[in-house]
N, CA, C and O atoms as CSV, one atom per row, in Angstrom:
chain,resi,resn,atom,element,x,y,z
A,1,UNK,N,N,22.371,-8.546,-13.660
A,1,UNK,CA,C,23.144,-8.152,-14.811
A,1,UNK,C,C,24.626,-8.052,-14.479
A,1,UNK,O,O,25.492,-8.406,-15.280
A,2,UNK,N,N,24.893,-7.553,-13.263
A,2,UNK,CA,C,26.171,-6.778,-12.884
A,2,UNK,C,C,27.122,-8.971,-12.847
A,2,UNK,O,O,28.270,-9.394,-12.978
A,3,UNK,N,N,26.117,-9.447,-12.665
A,3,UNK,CA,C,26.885,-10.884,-12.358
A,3,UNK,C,C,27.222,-11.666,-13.435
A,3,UNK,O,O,28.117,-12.467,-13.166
A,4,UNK,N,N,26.732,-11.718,-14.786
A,4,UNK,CA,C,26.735,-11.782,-15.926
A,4,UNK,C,C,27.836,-11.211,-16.498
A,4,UNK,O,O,28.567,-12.037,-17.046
A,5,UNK,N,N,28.362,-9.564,-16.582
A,5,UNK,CA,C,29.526,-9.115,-16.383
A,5,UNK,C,C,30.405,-9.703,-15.911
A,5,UNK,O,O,31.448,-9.450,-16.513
A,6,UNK,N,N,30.576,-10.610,-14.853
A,6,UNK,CA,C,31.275,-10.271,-14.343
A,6,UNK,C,C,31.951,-12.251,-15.006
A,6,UNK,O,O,33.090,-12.504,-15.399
A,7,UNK,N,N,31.142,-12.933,-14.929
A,7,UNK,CA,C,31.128,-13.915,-15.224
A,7,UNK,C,C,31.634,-14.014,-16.992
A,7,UNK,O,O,32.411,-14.923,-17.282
A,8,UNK,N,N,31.244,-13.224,-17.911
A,8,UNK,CA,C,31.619,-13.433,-18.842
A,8,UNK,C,C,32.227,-12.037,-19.867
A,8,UNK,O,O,32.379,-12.045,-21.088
A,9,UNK,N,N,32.415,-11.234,-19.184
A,9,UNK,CA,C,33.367,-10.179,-20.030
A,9,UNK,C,C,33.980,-9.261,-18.961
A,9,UNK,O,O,34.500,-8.236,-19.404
A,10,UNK,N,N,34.016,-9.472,-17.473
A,10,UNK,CA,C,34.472,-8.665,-16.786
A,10,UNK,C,C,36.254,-8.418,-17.256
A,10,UNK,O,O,37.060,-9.286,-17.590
A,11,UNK,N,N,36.460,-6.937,-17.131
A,11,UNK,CA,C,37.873,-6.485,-16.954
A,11,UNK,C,C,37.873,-5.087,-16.905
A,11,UNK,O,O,36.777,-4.525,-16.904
A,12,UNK,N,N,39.110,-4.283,-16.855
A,12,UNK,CA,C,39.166,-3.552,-15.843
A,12,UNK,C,C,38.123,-2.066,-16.718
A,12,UNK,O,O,37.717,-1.144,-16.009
A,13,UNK,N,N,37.872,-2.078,-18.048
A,13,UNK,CA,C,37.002,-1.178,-18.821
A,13,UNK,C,C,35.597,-1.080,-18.088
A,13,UNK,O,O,35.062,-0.047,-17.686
A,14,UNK,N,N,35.091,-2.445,-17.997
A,14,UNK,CA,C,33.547,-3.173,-17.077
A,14,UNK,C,C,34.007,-2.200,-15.788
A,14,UNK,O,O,33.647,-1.068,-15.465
A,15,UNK,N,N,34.623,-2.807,-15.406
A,15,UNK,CA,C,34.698,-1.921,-13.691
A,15,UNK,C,C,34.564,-0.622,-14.040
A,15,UNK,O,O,33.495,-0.072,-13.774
A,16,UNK,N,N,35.603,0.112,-14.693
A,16,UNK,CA,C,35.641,1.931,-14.628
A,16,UNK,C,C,33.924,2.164,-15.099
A,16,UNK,O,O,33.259,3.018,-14.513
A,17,UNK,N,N,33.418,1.451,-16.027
A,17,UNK,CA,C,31.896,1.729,-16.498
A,17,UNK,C,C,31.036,1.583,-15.604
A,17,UNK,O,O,30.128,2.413,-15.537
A,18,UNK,N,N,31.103,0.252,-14.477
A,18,UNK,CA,C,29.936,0.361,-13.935
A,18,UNK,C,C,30.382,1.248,-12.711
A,18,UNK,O,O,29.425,1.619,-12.031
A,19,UNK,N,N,31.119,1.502,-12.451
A,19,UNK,CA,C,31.495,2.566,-11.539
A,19,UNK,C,C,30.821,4.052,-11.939
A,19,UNK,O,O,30.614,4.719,-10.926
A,20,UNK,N,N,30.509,4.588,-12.941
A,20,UNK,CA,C,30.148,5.606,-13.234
A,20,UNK,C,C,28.991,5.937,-13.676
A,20,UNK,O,O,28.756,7.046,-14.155
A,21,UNK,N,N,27.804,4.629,-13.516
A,21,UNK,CA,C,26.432,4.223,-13.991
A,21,UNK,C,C,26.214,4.714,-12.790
A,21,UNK,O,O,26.887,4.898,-11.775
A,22,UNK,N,N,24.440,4.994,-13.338
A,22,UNK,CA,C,23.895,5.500,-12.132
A,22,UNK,C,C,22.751,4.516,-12.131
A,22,UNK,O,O,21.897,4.612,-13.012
A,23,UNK,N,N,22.643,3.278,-10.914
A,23,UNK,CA,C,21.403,2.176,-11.382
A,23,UNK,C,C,20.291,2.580,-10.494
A,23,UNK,O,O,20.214,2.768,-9.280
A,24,UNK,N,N,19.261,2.672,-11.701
A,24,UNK,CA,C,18.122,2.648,-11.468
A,24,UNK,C,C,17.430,1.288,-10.868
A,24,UNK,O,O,17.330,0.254,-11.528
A,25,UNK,N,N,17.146,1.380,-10.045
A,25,UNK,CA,C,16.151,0.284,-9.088
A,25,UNK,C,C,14.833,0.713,-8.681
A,25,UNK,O,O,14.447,1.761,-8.163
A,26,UNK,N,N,13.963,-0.807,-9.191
A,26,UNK,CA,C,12.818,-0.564,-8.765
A,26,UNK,C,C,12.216,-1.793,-8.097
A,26,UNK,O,O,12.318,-2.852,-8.717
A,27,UNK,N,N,11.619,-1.793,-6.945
A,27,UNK,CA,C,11.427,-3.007,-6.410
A,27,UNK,C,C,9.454,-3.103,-6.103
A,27,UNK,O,O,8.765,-2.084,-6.147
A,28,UNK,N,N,9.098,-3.945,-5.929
A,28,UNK,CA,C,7.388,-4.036,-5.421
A,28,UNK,C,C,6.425,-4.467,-6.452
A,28,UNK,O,O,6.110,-5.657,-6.464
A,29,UNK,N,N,5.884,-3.612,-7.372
A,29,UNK,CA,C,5.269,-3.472,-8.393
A,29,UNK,C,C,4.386,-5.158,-8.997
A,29,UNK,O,O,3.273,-5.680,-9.065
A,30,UNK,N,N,5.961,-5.435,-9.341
A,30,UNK,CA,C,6.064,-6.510,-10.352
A,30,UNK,C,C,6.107,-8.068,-9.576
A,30,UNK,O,O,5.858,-9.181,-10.040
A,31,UNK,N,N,6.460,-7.715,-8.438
A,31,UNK,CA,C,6.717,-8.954,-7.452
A,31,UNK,C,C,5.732,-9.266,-6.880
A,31,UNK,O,O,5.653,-10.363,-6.328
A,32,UNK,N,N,4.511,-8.177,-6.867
A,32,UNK,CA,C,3.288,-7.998,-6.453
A,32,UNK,C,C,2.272,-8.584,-7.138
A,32,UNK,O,O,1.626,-9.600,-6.879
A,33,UNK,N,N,2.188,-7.507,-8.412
A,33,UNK,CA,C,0.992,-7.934,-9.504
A,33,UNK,C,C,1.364,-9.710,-9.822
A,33,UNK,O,O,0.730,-10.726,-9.539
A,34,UNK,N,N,2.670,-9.496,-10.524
A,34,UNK,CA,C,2.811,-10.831,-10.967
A,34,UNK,C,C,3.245,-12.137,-10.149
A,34,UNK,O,O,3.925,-12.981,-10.733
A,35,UNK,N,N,2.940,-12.294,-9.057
A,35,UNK,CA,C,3.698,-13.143,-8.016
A,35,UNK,C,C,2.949,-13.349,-6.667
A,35,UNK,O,O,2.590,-14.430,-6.199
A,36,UNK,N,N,2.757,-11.923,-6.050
A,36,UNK,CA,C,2.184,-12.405,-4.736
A,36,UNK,C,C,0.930,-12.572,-5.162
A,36,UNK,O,O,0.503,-13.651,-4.751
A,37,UNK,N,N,0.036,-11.902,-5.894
A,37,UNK,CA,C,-1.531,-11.659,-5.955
A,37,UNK,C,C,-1.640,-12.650,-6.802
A,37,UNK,O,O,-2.694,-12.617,-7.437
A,38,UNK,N,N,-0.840,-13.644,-7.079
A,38,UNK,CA,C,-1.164,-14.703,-8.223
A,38,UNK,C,C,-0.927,-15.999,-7.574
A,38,UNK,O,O,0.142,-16.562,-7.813
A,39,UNK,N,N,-1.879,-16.615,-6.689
A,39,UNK,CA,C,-1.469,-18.081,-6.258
A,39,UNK,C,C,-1.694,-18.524,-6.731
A,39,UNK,O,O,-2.322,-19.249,-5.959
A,40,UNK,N,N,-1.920,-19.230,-8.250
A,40,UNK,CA,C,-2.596,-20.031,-8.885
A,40,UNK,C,C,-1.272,-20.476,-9.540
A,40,UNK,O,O,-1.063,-21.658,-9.813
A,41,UNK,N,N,-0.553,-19.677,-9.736
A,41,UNK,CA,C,0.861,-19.960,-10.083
A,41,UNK,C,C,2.395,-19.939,-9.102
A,41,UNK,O,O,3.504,-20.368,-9.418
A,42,UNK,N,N,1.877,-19.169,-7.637
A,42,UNK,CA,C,2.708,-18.902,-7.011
A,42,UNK,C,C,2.423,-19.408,-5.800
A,42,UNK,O,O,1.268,-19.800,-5.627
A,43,UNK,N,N,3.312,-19.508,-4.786
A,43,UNK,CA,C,2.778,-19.804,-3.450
A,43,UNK,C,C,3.363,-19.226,-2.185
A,43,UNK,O,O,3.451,-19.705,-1.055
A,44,UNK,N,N,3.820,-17.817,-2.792
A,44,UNK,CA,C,4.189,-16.561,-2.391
A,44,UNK,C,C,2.907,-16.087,-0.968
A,44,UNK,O,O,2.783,-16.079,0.257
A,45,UNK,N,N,2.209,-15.759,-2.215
A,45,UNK,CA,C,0.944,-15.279,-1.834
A,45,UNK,C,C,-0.166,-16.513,-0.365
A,45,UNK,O,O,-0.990,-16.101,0.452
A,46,UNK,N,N,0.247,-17.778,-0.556
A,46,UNK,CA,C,-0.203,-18.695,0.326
A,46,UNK,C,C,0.572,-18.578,1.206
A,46,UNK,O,O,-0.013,-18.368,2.269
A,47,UNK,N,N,2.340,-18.632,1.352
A,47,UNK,CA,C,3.098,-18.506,2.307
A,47,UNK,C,C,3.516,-17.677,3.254
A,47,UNK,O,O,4.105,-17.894,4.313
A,48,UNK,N,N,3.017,-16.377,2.582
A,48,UNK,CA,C,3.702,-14.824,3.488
A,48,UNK,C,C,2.249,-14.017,3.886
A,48,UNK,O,O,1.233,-14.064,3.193
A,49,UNK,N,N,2.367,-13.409,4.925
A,49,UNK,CA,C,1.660,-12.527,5.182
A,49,UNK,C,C,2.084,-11.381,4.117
A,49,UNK,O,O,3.028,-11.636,3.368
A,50,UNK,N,N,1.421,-10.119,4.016
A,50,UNK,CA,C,1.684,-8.906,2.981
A,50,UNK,C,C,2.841,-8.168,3.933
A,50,UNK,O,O,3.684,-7.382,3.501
A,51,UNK,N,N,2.694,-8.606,5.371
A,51,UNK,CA,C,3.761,-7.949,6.161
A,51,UNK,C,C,5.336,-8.954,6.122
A,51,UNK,O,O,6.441,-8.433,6.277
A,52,UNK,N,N,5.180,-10.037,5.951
A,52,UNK,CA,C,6.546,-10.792,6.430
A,52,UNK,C,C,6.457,-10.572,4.524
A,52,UNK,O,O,7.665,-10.377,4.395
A,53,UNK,N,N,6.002,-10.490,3.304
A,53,UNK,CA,C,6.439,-10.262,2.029
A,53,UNK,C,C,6.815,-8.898,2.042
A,53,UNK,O,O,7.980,-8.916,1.646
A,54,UNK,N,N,6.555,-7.949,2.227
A,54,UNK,CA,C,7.256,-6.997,1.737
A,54,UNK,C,C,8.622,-7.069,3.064
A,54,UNK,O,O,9.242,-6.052,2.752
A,55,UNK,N,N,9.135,-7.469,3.886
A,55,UNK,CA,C,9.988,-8.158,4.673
A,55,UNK,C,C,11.223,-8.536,4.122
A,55,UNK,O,O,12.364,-8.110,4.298
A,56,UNK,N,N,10.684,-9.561,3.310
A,56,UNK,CA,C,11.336,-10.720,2.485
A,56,UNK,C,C,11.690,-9.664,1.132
A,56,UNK,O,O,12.808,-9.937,0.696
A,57,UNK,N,N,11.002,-8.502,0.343
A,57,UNK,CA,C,11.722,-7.933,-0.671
A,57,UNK,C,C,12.659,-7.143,-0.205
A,57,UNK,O,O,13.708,-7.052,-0.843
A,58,UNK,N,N,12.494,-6.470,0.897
A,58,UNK,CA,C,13.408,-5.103,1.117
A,58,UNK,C,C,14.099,-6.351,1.513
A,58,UNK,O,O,14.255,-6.913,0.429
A,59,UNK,N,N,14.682,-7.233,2.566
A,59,UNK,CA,C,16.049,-8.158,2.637
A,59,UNK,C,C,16.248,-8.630,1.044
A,59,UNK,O,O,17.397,-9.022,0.842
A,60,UNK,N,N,15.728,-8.658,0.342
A,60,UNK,CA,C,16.426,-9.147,-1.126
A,60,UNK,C,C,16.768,-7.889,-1.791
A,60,UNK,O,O,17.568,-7.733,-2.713
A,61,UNK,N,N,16.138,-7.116,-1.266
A,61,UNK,CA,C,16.226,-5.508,-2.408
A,61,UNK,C,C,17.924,-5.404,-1.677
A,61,UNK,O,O,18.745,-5.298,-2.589
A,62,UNK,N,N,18.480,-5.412,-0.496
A,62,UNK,CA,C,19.046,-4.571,0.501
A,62,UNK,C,C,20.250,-5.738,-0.077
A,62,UNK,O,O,21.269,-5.079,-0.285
A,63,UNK,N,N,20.451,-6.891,-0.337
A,63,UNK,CA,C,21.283,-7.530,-1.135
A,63,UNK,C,C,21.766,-7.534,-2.200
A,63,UNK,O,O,22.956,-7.276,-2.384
A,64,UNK,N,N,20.950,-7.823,-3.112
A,64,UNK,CA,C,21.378,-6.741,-4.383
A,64,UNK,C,C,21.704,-6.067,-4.397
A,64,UNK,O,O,22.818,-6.149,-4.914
A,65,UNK,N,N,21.329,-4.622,-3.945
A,65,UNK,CA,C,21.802,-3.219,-3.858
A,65,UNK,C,C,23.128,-3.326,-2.962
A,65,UNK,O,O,23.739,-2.259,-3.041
A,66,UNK,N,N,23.804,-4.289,-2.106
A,66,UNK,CA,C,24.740,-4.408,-1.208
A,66,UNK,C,C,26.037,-4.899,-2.522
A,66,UNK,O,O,27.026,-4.237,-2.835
A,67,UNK,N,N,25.623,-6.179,-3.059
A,67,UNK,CA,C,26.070,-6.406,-4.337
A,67,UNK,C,C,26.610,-5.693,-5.275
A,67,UNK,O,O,27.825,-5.679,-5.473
A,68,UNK,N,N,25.499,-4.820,-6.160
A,68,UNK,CA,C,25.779,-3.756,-6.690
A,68,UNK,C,C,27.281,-2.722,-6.020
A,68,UNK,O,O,28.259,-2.203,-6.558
A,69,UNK,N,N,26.809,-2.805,-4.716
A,69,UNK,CA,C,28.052,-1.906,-3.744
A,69,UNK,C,C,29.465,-2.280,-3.658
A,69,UNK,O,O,30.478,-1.581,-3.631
A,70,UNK,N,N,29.228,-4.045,-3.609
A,70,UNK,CA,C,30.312,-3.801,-3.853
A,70,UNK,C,C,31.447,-4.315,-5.191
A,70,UNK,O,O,32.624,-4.669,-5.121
A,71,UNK,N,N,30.632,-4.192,-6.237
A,71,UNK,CA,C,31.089,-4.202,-7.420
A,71,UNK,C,C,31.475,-2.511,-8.170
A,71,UNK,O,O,31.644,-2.116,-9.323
A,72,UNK,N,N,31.486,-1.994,-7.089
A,72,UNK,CA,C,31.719,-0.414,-7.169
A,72,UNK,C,C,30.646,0.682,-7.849
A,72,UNK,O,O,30.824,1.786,-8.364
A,73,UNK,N,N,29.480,-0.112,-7.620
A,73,UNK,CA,C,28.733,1.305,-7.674
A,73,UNK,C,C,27.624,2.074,-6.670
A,73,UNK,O,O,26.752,1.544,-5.983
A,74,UNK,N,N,27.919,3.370,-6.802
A,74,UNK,CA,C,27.822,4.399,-5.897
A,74,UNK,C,C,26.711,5.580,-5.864
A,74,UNK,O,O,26.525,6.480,-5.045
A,75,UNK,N,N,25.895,5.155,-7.336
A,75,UNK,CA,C,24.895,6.038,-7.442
A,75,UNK,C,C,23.946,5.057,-7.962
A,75,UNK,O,O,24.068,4.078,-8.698
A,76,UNK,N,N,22.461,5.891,-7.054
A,76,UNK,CA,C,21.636,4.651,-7.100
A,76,UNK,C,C,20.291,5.506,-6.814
A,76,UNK,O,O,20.267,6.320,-5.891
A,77,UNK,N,N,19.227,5.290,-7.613
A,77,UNK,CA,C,17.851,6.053,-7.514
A,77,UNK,C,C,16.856,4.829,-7.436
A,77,UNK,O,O,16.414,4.195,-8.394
A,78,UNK,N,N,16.573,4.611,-5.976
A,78,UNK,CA,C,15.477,3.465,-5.775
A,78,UNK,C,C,14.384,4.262,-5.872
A,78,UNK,O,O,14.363,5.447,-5.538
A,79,UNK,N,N,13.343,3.556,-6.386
A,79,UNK,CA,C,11.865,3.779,-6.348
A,79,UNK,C,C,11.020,2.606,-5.976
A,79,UNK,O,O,11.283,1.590,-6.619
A,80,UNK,N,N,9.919,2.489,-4.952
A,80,UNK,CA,C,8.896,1.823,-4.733
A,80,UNK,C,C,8.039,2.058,-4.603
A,80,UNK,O,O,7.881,3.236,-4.284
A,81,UNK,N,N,6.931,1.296,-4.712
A,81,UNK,CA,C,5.777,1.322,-4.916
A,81,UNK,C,C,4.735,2.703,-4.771
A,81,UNK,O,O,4.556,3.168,-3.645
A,82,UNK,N,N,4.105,3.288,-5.889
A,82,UNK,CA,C,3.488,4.497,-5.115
A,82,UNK,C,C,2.267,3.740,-5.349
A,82,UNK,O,O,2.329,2.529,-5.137
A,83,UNK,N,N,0.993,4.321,-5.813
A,83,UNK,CA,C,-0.367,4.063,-5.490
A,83,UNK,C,C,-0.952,2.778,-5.914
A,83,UNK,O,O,-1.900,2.769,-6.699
A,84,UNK,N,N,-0.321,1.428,-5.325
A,84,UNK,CA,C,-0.303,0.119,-5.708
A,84,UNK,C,C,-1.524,-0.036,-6.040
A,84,UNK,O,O,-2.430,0.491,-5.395
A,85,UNK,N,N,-1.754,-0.866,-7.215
A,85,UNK,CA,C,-3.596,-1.196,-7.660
A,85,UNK,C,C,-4.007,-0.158,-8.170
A,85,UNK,O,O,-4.953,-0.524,-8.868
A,86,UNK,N,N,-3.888,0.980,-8.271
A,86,UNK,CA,C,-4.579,1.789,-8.971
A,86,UNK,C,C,-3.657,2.139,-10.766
A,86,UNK,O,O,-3.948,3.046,-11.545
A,87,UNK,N,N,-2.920,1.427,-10.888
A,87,UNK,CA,C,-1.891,1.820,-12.255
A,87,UNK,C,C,-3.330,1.023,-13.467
A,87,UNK,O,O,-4.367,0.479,-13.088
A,88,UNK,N,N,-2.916,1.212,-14.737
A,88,UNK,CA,C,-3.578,0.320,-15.608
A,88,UNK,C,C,-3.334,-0.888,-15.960
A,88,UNK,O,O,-4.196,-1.446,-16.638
A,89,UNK,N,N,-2.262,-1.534,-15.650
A,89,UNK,CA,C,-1.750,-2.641,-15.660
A,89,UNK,C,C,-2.806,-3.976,-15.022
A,89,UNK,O,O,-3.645,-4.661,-15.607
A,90,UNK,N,N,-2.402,-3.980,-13.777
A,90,UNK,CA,C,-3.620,-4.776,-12.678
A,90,UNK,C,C,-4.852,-4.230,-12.607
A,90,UNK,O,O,-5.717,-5.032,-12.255
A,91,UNK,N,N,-5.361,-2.698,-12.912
A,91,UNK,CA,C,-6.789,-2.890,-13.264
A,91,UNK,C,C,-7.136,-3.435,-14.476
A,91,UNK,O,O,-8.301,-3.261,-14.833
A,92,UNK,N,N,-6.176,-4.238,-15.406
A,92,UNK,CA,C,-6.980,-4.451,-16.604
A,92,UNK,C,C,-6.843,-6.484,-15.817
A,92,UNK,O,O,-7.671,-7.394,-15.840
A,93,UNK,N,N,-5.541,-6.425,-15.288
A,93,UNK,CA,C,-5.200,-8.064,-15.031
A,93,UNK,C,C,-6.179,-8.411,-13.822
A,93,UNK,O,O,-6.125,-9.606,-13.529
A,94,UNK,N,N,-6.973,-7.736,-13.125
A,94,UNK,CA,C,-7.888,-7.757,-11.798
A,94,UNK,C,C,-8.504,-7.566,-12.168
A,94,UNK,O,O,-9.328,-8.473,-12.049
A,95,UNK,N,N,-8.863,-6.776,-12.743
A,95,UNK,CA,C,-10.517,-5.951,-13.081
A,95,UNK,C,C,-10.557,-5.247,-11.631
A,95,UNK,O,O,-9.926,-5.474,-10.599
A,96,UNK,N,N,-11.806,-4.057,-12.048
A,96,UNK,CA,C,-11.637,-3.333,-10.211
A,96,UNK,C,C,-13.309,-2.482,-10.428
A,96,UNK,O,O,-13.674,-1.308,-10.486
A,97,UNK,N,N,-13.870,-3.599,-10.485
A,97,UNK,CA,C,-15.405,-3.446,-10.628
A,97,UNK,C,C,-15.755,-1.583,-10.112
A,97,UNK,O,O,-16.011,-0.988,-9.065
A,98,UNK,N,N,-15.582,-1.262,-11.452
A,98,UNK,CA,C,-16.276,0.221,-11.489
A,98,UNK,C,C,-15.589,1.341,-10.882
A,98,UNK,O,O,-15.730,2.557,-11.015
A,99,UNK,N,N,-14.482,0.336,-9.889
A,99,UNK,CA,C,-14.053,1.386,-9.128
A,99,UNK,C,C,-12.119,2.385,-9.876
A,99,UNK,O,O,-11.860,2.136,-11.054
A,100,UNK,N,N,-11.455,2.998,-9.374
A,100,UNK,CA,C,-10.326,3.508,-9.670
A,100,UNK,C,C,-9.239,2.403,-9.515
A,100,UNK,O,O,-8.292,2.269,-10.290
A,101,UNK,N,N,-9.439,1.769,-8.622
A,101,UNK,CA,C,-8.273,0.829,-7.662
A,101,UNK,C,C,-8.818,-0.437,-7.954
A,101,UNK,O,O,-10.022,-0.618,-8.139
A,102,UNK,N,N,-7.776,-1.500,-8.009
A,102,UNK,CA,C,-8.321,-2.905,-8.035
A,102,UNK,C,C,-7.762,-2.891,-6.236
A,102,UNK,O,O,-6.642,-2.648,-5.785
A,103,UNK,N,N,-9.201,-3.297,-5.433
A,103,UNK,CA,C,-8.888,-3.305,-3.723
A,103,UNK,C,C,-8.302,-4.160,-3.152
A,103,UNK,O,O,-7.694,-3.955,-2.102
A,104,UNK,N,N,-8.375,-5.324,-3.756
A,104,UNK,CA,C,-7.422,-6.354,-2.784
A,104,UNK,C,C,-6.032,-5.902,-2.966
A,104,UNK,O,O,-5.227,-5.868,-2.035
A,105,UNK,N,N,-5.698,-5.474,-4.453
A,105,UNK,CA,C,-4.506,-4.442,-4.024
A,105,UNK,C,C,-4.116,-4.101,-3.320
A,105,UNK,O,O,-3.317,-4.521,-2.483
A,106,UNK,N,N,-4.695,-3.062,-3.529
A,106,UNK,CA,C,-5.006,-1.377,-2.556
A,106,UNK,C,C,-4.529,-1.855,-0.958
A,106,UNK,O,O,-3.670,-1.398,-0.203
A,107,UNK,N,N,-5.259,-2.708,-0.853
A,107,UNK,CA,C,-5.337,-3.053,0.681
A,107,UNK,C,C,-4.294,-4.031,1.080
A,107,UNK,O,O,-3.965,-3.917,2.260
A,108,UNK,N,N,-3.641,-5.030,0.362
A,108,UNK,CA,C,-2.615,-6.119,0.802
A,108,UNK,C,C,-1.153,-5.621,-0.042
A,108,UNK,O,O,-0.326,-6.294,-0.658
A,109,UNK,N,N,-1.246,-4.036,0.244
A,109,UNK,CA,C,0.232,-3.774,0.021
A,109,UNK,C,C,0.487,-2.549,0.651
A,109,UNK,O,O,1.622,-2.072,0.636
């Protein structure tokens, strides 16, 4: 977003504003359900171990957020992943036969 700004309405109002935002970041979740656990469309999930992928987000998370830095902003509330596979989302897109957790989840994050 912050590049979009900057590309097509940045001036000096944009700066004092995003200077005083506080960005919310959230990284894992979505890169997960919809991306790694999906090779049928992705080849995320064929290419990375669950260890060299979550690797590969925190170096992309740690860019962005470097980005963000230095377009001047200074307050920042990251959140990741809490009890992966168990949300309602991927137990409805997995199914999680009877159980709380869809497990290949559970287990490859």
């Amino acid at each position: 977003m912050v590049g979009m700004f900057q590309k097509d309405c940045w001036n000096s109002a944009t700066d004092l504003l995003l200077r005083r935002c506080i960005y919310s970041v959230q990284i894992g979740s979505n890169d997960y359900i919809n991306n790694y656990f999906k090779p049928e469309f992705y080849e995320t999930g064929r290419s990375f171990t669950p260890s060299e992928y979550a690797t590969l987000l925190v170096q992309q998370l740690s860019l962005q957020l470097k980005t963000l830095y230095n377009y001047g902003a200074r307050k920042f509330a990251v959140y990741g992943i809490g009890r992966f596979g168990c949300t309602p989302y991927p137990i409805l897109v997995f199914g999680s036969n009877g159980s709380q957790c869809v497990l290949k989840l559970k287990e490859g994050a």
